[in-house]
C-alpha positions in Angstrom: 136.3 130.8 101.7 136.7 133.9 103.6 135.0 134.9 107.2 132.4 137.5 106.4 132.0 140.4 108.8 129.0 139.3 111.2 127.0 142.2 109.8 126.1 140.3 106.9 122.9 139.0 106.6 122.0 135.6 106.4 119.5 136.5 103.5 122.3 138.2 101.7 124.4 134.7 102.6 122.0 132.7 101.0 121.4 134.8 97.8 125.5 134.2 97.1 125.2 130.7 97.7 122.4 130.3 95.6 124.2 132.5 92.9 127.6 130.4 93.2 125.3 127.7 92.7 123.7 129.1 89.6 127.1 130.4 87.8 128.2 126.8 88.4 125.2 125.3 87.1 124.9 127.2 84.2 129.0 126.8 83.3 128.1 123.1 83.0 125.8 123.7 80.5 126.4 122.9 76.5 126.5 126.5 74.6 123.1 127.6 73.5 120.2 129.1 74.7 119.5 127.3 77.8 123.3 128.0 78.6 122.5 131.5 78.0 119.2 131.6 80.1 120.9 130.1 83.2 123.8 132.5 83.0 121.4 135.1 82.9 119.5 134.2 85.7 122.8 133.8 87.7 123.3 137.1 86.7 120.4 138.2 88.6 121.1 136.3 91.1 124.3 138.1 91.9 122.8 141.3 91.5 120.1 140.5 94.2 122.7 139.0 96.2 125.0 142.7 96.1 121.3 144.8 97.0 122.1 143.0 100.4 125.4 144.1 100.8 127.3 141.5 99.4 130.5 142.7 96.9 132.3 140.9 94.4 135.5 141.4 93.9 136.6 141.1 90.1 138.7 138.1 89.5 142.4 138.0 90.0 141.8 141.7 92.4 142.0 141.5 95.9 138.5 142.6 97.8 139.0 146.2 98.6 
């Protein structure tokens, strides 16, 4: 994992964990609607997690 500037927040630290967490969580999950629920919710967890200054970099592109 890369070293975060120390800027970051440890709320905005937290929110990525918890939305790694979720993605993962909901990957694991057999299709359906409670697959489709959880990937939602990780969703918004994400989102919450970029309001604090967190950015996701689209997969297989370097962070800019």
């Amino acid at each position: 994992m890369e070293k975060l500037p120390p800027q970051r927040s440890s709320e905005g630290l937290l929110s990525a964990a918890r939305a790694d967490e979720a993605l993962e969580d909901a990957r694991q999950l057999p299709h359906g609607a409670a697959r489709t629920e959880a990937l939602r919710k990780a969703g918004m967890l994400r989102n919450a997690a970029d309001k604090h200054g967190l950015v996701f970099a689209p997969k297989g592109r370097p962070a800019k």
